[in-house]
N, C-alpha and C positions, 0 to 999 in steps of 0.2 A: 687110308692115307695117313703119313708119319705125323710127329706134329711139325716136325722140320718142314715138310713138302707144303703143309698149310699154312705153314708162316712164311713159305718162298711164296705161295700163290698170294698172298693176303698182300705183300709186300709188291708183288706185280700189278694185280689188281691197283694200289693205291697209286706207281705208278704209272700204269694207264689212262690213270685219273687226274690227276693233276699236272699242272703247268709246272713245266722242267724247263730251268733256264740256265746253261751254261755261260757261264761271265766271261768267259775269255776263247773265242774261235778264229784264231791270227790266222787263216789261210791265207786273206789277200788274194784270194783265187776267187773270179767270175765264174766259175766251173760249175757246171749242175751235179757233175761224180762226189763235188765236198759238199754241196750242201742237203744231198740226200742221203748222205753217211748220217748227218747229224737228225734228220727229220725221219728214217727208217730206224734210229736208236732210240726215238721218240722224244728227243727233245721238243719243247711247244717254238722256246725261244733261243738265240743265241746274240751274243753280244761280238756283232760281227767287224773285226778288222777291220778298217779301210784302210790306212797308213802308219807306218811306223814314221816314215821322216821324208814326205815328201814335201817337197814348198809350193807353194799355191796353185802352178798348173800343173803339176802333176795330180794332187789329190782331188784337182777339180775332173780330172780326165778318170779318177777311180771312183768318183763317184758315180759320175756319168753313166762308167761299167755296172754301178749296182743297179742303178733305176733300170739301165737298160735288159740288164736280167733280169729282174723281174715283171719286168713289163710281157718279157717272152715268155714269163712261165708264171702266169696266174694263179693256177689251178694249185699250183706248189710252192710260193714264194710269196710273201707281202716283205714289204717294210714299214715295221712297225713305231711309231711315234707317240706311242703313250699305253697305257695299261689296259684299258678297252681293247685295241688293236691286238696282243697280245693272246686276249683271253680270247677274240673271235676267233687269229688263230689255230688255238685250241679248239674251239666248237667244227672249223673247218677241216681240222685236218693240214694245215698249210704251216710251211717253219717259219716264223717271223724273225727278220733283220734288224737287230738294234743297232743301225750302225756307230760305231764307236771306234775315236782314233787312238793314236796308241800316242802319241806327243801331242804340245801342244803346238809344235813346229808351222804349221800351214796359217796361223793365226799370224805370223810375221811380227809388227807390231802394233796391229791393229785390236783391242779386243769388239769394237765391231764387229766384228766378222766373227764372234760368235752365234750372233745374232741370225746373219747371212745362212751360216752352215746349222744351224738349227732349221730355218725353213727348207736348207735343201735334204733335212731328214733327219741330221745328228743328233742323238741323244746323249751321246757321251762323252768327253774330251778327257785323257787320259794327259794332267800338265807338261811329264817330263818322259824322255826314253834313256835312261839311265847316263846323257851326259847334260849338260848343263843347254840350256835354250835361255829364250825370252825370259821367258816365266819363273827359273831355277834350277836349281838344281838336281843332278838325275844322281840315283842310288849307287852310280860308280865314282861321281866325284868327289876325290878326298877332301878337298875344303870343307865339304858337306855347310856351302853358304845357304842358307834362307830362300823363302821365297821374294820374289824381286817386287817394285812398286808395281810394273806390266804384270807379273802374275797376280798381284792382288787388285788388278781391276779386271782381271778377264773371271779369277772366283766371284765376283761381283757380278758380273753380264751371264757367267753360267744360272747361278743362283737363278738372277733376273728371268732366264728365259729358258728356265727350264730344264738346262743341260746337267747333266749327274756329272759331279767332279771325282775323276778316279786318280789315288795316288798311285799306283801301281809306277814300278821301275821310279821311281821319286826319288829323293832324297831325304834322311828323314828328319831335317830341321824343315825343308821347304814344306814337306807333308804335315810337322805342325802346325809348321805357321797356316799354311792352306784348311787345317781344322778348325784353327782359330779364328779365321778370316769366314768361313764359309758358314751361311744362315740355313744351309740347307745339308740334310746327311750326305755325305761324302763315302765312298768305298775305297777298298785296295781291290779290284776286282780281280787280281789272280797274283797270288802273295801266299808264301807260308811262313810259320814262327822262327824266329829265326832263334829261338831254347830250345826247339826241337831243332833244328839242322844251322848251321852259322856259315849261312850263305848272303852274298853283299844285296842277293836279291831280295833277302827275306827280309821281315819285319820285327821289329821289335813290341815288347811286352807294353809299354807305353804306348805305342803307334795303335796297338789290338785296341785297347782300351780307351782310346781317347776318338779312335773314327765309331767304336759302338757308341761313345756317349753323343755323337752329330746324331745317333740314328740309324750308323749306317753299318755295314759291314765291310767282312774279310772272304771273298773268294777263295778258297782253297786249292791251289793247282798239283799240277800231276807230270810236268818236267822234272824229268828223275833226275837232274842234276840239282833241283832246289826241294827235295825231299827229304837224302839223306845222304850220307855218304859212306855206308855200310855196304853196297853193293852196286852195280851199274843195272841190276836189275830190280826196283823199287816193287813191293809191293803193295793193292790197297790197303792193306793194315797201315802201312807205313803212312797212307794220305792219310787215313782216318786218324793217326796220333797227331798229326796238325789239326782237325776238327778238332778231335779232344781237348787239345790244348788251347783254340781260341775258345771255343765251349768255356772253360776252366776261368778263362781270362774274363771274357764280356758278356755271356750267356749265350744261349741256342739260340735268341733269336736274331745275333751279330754273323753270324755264318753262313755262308753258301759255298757252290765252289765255281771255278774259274778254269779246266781244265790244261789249254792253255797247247794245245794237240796239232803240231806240224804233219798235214798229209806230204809236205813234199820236204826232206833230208837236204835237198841244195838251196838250203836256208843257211845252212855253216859258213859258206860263202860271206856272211854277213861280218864276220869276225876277220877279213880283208881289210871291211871296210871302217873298221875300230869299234863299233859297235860292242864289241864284246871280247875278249880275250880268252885265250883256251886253257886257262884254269877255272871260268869261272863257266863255259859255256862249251861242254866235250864235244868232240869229234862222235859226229854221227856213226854207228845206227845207234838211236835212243828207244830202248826199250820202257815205251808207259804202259803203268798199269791199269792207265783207261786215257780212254779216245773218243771220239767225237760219237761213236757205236755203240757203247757199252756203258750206259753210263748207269743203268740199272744195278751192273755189280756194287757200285758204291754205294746205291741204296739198301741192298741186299747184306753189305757190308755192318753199316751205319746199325743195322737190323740187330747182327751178332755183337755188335758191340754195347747192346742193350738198350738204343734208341730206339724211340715209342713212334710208331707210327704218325703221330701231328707233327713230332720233333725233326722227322727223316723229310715230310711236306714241306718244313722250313726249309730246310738244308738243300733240298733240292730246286725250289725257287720262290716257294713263296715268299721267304725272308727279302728277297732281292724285286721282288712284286713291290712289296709294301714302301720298298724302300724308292724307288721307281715312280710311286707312286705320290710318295709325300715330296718328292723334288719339284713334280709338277701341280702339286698342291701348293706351293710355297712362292710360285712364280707371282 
C-alpha cells in the first residue's frame, strides 16, 4: 500500500467515525430520495431547511411535513434537539434533522413564538433571507440598516431558549449588531470570505472574526456562484481557499461547512419571485463541487492541504457540535 492510499484510508476511516454535520441542507423536500443522499454520504447530522419565507401557516404545515416523515421512518430519521440526540444518531446509524429556518419571517412580530417553535423542534432561526424583514436587514439591502428593536428581542428569546442564531444571507450591520446583542455563539452557517470571492452573499473579514469571538463559527459553502468567479465549474480546491482563509482569520476551531446543495434546479424559479437576481444567483445547471453525497472528498481535500486529522474532525462537525452545544448550555 502507497503512502497516498494510507492516508486516503486513515482519512476514511476518521470519517467513518465521527459526527459529520452539514450546516446548510435547503431541500425543503419531505422526500426520503434527499435525505438518504445525505445519510448514504455518511453524514451523522444536517441542518435541515424548513422555510425560506413562509408566514406562519405555511411553515406550520412544513413542519408538520417533518414530524410526519419521520415518524414513517424511524429506523432512518430522527429529529434532533440537542447534542445527545445527535450523537445517538451516530451510534444508530440514523440522519438527524436539525431543523432550521432560513428567515426569521414566520416569527411575524411576535418574538414568543420562538419559544413555540422551539418546542415544536427548531433549533435554529436564521434572522434575515437577504431582504429586509421584522428583525433587519438581509445581505441585499443597500441601506444595509442594523438590526431592529423586534430583532433584538427575538436574539434575546433565542439565546433564552436555546435556539442557535445564524447570520447567514444577513446584513452585515444587522449581523453586527446580532453579535453584539447575542450572549450566546452565533454562526454564518453557509457563507464564504468575501477576500476570497466579492459576492453580496459573502462575508466580510470583520464578520469572520467577530461571530469566532461569540464562539461560534463560519460554515463554508459550495454554491459555485459564491465561491469564485473564475469558472462556472468550482472546484474543491477552490472551497477549501475559503476554509484557508477563515482558518487564517479566526482559527480552525471557527470553521465548518455548510454545503448549501439544491437536489431540485426549479429552485431558479425563485428569482420571479425577487428573491434574488440573476447577477448575483445564475441560471441553472450549477455545477457543485460537492453535494449532499460526497462530502468525504472535502475531507480528503482538507487532507492535501496539510490538515491534521483532529483539524479536518473539526472542520467536519465537530466545531459546530461544540458550538451547539454551548447554545444550549447558556439557556
Amino acid at each position: 500500500m502507497t503512502t497516498d492510499e494510507a492516508d486516503t484510508q486513515s482519512i476514511a476511516r476518521l470519517f467513518r467515525d465521527s459526527v459529520i454535520i452539514d450546516g446548510c441542507a435547503p431541500a425543503l423536500m419531505q422526500d426520503m430520495r434527499t435525505w438518504r443522499r445525505y445519510r448514504d454520504g455518511a453524514a451523522t447530522a444536517i441542518l435541515a431547511t424548513v422555510t425560506t419565507s413562509d408566514d406562519l401557516p405555511g411553515t406550520i404545515e412544513r413542519l408538520s411535513g417533518f414530524h410526519r416523515l419521520v415518524r414513517s421512518n424511524p429506523d432512518e430519521l430522527m429529529i434532533a434537539e440537542s447534542v445527545a440526540d445527535i450523537e445517538q444518531a451516530k451510534q444508530d446509524g440514523k440522519l438527524a434533522l436539525v431543523l432550521q429556518f432560513q428567515n426569521g419571517r414566520p416569527l411575524g412580530r411576535d418574538a414568543g413564538m420562538v419559544e413555540l417553535y422551539q418546542r415544536m423542534g427548531v433549533s435554529v432561526i436564521q434572522l434575515t433571507y437577504n431582504h429586509r424583514n421584522n428583525l433587519g436587514d438581509g445581505c441585499m439591502e443597500p441601506e444595509n440598516a442594523g438590526l431592529s428593536q423586534f430583532g433584538r428581542q427575538v436574539v434575546r428569546e433565542m439565546n433564552r431558549h436555546g435556539v442557535l442564531v445564524d447570520l447567514s444571507h444577513t446584513g452585515e450591520r444587522t449581523s453586527l449588531d446580532a453579535i453584539e446583542h447575542s450572549d450566546s455563539p452565533v454562526v454564518f452557517s453557509h457563507a464564504n470570505a468575501k477576500s476570497v470571492h466579492n459576492h453580496p452573499r459573502n462575508i466580510t473579514d470583520e464578520q469572520i472574526s467577530k461571530v469566532a469571538a461569540t464562539g461560534g463559527l463560519v460554515g463554508v459553502c459550495a454554491f459555485p456562484a459564491f465561491i469564485t468567479d473564475k469558472t462556472d465549474r468550482p472546484s474543491v480546491d477552490d472551497v477549501v481557499a475559503h476554509v484557508d482563509h477563515v482558518v487564517q482569520v479566526a482559527g480552525i476551531d471557527h470553521v465548518g461547512f455548510g454545503v448549501d446543495f439544491f437536489f431540485d434546479e426549479g429552485y431558479w424559479p425563485n428569482i420571479e419571485l425577487g428573491n434574488w437576481s440573476p447577477g448575483d444567483w445564475p441560471e441553472p445547471p450549477w455545477h457543485y463541487p460537492l453535494d449532499g453525497s460526497n462530502a468525504l472528498d472535502l475531507a480528503l481535500k482538507l487532507a492535501d492541504h496539510g490538515y491534521s486529522q483532529a483539524d479536518i474532525g473539526k472542520v467536519m462537525g465537530r466545531n459546530l457540535l461544540r458550538v451547539l452545544a454551548e447554545v444550549a448550555r447558556n439557556t
